[in-house]
C-alpha positions in Angstrom: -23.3 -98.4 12.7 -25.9 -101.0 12.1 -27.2 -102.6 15.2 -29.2 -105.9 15.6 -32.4 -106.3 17.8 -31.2 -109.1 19.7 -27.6 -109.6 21.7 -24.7 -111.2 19.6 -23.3 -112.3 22.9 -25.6 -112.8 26.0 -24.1 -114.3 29.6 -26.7 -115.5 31.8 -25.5 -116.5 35.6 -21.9 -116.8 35.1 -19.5 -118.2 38.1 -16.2 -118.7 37.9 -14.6 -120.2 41.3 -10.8 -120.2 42.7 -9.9 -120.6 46.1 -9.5 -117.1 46.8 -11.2 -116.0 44.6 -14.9 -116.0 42.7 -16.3 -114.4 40.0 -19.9 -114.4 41.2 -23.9 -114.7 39.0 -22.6 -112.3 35.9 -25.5 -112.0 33.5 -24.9 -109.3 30.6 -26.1 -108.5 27.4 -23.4 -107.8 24.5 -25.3 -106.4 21.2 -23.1 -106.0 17.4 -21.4 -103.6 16.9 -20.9 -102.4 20.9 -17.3 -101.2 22.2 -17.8 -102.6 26.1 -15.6 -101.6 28.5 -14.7 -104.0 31.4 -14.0 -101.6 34.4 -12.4 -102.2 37.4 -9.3 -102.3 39.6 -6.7 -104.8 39.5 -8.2 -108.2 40.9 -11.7 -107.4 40.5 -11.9 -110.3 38.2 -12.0 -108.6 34.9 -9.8 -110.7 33.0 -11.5 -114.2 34.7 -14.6 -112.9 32.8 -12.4 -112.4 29.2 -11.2 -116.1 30.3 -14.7 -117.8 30.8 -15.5 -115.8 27.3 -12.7 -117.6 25.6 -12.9 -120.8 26.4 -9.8 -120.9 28.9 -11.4 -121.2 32.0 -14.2 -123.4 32.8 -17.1 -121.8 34.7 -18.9 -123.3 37.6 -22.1 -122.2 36.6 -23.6 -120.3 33.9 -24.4 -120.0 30.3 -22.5 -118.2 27.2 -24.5 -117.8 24.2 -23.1 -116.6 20.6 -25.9 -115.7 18.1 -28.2 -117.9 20.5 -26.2 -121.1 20.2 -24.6 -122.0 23.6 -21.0 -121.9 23.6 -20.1 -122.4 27.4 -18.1 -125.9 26.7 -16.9 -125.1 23.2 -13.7 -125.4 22.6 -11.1 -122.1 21.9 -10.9 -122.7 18.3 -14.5 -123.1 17.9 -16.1 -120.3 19.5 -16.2 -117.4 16.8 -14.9 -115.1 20.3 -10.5 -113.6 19.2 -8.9 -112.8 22.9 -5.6 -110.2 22.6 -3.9 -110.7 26.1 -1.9 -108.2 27.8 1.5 -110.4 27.1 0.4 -110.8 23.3 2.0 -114.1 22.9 3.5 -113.8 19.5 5.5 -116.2 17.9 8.8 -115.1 18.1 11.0 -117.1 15.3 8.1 -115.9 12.6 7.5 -113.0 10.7 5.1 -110.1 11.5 3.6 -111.3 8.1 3.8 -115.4 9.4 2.3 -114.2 12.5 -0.8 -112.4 11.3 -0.9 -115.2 8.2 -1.0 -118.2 10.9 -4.4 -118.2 11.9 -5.8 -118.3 8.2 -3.3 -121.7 7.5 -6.8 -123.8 8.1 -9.8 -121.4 6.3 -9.0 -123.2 2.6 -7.7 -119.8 1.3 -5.4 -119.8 -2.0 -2.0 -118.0 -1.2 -3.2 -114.9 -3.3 -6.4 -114.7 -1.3 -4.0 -115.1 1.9 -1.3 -112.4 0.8 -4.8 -110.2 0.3 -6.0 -110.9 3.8 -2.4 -110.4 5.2 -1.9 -107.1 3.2 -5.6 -105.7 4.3 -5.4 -106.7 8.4 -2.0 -104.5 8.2 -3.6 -101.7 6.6 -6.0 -101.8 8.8 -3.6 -102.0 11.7 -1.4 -99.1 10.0 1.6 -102.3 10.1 2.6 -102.5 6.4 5.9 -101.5 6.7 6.5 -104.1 9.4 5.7 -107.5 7.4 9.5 -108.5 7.4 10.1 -107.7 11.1 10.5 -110.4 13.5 8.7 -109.7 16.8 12.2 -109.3 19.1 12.5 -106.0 16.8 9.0 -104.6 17.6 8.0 -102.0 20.0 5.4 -102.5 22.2 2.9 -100.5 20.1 4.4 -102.1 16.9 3.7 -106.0 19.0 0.1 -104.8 19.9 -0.7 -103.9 16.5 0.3 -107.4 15.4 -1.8 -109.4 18.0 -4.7 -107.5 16.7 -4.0 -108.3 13.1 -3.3 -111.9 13.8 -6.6 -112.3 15.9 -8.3 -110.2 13.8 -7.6 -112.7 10.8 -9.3 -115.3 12.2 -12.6 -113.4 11.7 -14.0 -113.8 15.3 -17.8 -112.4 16.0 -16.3 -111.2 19.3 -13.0 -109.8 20.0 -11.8 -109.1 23.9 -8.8 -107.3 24.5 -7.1 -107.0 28.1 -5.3 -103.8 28.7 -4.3 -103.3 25.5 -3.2 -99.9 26.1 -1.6 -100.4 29.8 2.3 -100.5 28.9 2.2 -97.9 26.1 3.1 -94.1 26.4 1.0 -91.3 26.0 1.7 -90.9 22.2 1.3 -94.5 21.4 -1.6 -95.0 23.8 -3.1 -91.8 21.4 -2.5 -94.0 18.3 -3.2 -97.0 19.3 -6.8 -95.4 20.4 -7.2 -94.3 17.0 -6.4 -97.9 15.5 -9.4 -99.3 18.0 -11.6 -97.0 16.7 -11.1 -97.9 13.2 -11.4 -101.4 14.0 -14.9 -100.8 16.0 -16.0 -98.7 13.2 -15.4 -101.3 10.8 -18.3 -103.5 12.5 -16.6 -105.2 14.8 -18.0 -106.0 18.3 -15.0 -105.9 21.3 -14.9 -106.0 24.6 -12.0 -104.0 26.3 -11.1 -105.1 29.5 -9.4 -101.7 31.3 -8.7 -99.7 34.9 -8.8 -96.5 33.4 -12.1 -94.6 33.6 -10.9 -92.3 30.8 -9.7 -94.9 28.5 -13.3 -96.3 28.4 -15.6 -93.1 28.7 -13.2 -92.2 25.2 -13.7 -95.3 23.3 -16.5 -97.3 25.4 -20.6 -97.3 23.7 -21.4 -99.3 26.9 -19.4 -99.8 30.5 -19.8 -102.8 32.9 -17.9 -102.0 36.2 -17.2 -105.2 38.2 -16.1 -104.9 41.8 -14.9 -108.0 44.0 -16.3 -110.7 41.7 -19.5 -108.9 40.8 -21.4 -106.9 37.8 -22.0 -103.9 40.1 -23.5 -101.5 37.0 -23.2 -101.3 33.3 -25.0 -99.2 31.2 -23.9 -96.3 28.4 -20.9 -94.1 29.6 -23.2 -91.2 30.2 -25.4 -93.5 32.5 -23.0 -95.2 34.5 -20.3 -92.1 34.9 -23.1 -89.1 35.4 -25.4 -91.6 37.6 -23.9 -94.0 39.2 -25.5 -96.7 41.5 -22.8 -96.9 44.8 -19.8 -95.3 46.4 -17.1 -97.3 44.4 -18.7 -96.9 40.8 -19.0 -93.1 41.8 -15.3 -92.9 42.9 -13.8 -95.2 40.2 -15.8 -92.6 37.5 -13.4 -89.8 38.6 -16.0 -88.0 40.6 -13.9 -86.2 43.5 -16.6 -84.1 45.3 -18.2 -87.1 47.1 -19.3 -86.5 50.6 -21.1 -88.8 52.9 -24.7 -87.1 54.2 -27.7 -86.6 56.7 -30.4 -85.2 55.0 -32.6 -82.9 57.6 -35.5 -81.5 56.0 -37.6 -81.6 52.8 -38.9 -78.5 51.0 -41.4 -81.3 48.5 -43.4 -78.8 47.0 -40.7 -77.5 45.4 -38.5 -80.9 45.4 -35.4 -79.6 47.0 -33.6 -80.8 49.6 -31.0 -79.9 52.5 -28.1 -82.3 53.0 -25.6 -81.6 56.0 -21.7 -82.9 55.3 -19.9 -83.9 58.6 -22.9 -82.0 60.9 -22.5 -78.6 59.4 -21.5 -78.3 55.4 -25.5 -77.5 54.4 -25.9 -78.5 50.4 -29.0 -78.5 48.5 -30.1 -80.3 46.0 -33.3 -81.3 44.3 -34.3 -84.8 44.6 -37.0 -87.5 46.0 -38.3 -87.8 49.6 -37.6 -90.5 51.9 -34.0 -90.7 52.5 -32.1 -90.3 55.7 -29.1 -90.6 54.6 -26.7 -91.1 51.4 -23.9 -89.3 49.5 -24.0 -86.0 47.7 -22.0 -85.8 44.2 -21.2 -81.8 42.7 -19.4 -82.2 39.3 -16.0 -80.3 39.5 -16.7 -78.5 36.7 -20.1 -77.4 37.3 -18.8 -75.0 40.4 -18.5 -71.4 39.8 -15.1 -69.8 41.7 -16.1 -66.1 42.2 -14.4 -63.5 44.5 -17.6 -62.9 46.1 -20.8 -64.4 46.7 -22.6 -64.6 42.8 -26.2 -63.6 42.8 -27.8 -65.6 40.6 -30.2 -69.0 40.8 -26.9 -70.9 42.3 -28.9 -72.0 45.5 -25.4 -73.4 47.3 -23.1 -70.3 48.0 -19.9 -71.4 50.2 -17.6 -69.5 51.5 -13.9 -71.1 51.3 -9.8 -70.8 51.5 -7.8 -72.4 48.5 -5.5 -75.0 49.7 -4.0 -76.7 46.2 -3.9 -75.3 43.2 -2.7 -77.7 39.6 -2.7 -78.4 36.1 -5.5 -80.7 34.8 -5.8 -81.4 31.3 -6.3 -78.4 29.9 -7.0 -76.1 32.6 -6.3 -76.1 36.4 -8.0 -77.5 39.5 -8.4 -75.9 42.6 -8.9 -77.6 46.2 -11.1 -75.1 48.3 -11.7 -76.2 51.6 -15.2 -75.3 53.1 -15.8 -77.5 56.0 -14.9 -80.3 53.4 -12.6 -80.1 50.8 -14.3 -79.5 47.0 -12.4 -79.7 44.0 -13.0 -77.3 41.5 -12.1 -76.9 37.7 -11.1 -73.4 35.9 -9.6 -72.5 33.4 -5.9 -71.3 33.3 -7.0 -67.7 31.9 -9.5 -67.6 35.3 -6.7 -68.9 37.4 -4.8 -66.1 36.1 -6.8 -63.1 36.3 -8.5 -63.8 39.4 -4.9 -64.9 40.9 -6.6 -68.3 42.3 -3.4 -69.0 44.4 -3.4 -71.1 47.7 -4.4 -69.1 50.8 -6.9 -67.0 49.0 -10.6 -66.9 50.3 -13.4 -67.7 47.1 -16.6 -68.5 46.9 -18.0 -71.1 45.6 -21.3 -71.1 43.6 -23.2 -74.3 42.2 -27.3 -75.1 41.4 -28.8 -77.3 43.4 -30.0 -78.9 40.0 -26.0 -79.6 39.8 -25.8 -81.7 42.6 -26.7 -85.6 42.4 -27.8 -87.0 45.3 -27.0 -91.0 45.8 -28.4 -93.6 48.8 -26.1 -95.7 51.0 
């Protein structure tokens, strides 16, 4: 997809102020053609931010820029920026067809180029065979699909959508993916607003995680979800084997490390000198269960009992507990063979090139 030098969408300082709440000094940069994803938990001020980027809340302080033109007191209408909320607000006493035909009423179009424009949002939306539905008939997959067509038609530079995946099931959450990515591809730039670190690291080409208010990292999914910056960002990106750390000695010739977990778990890793103190991160997957101790350049060999033992996905995770408990993904043919059951004793094998070392 073609991408522009400079940001379609650029916020500079934003604040947005209730009285319990404030959505503090947001400045991010939004190029053409980027999926973001808005992370955070419920609260964290998320959908303020899709708000303030509308035109229905009125920020305190800040600027919004579209194409370099400041937008900040434009009005809804005027903004080029479509918003799909979670409730999708369709009209109920018209069509599928009126609904995703109202917005184009005011663009001067004939009524073949409208039926046109009508006809290609549904394709697009996979809704075709819905046009003569009213929206009291629709699913909810069937109603999301016809907010996006009907925002969609008004041709916005920017479209936000806020958890437009959150009431769905599993197989129409799977569809519904597919119909974002066909939108994204298309050229469109969209900002997703979501609480799922999954949903975003599968559709997301950037991720901004806001926590209590404020912008706390963004950066590409492999950046923000491989490195990230604090505790919550770390937790929040599904990383389980996080452990609080004292680190006691420096080897700096050779740049590793030793880390001790609650006074006596000892984990190296290879990393910069000068901390005290910080978290260690070991990617689940990049442990190695083994029956005995493996010889081989895995510098962190831990001896531990299986406490847990479930399906993940398409394998199966293990909790081992080895002075602190580290989670552990292997497959389901290794969790048979090696009969990975709770109570057993392992060992568990990882590089200290594996482990990511983050300050407090």
């Amino acid at each position: 997809m073609e991408r522009n030098e400079y940001p379609v969408l650029q916020i500079h300082d934003l604040s947005v102020r209730f009285r319990a709440f404030a959505l503090e000094d947001i400045s991010l940069d939004v190029f053409r053609g980027d999926y973001l994803a808005l992370l955070g938990v419920s609260g964290a001020g998320k959908t303020v931010l899709l708000e303030a980027l509308a035109g229905l809340v009125r920020p305190a302080k800040g600027r919004i820029l579209l194409n370099g033109s400041e937008i900040t007191r434009d009005k809804v209408q005027s903004r080029g920026i479509g918003l799909v909320y979670q409730d999708l607000s369709l009209f109920p006493h018209l069509s599928v067809w009126k609904n995703i035909a109202y917005p184009l009423k005011n663009k001067g179009l004939s009524s073949k180029q409208s039926k046109s424009r009508v006809e290609e949002l549904a394709g697009q939306v996979e809704i075709r065979h819905l046009l003569d539905r009213y929206p009291g008939t629709l699913s909810g997959g069937e109603a999301q699909r016809v907010a996006l067509a009907r925002t969609l038609a008004s041709d916005p530079q920017v479209l936000l959508l806020d958890e437009p995946l959150s009431n769905l099931d599993v197989k129409l959450k799977g569809e519904l993916r597919g119909v974002l990515r066909k939108i994204h591809r298309s050229g469109k730039t969209m900002i997703h607003v979501t609480h799922d670190f999954m949903e975003a690291a599968t559709l997301a080409t950037k991720v901004a995680v806001v926590e209590n208010g404020r912008l706390v990292q963004h950066g590409t999914p492999e950046e923000v979800f491989r490195h990230p910056r604090n505790e919550f960002v770390a937790r929040f990106s599904g990383i389980k084997n996080l452990f609080p750390c004292k680190v006691v000695s420096y080897a700096s010739d050779e740049g590793l490390h030793e880390a001790i977990i609650n006074d006596h778990v000892s984990i190296r890793y290879l990393g910069k000198d000068g901390h005290k103190s910080g978290y260690v991160m070991i990617p689940q997957e990049d442990i190695v269960v083994s029956e005995k101790p493996i010889e081989s350049s895995a510098t962190n060999r831990l001896e531990g009992v299986i406490r847990e033992a479930y399906l993940s996905g398409s394998g199966m995770e293990l909790v081992v507990e080895s002075g602190v408990p580290f989670v552990v993904a292997v497959s389901r043919q290794s969790h048979e063979n090696m009969k990975l059951q709770p109570g057993k004793r392992v060992w568990l094998n990882f590089k200290a090139a594996a482990v990511r070392f983050m300050d407090s």
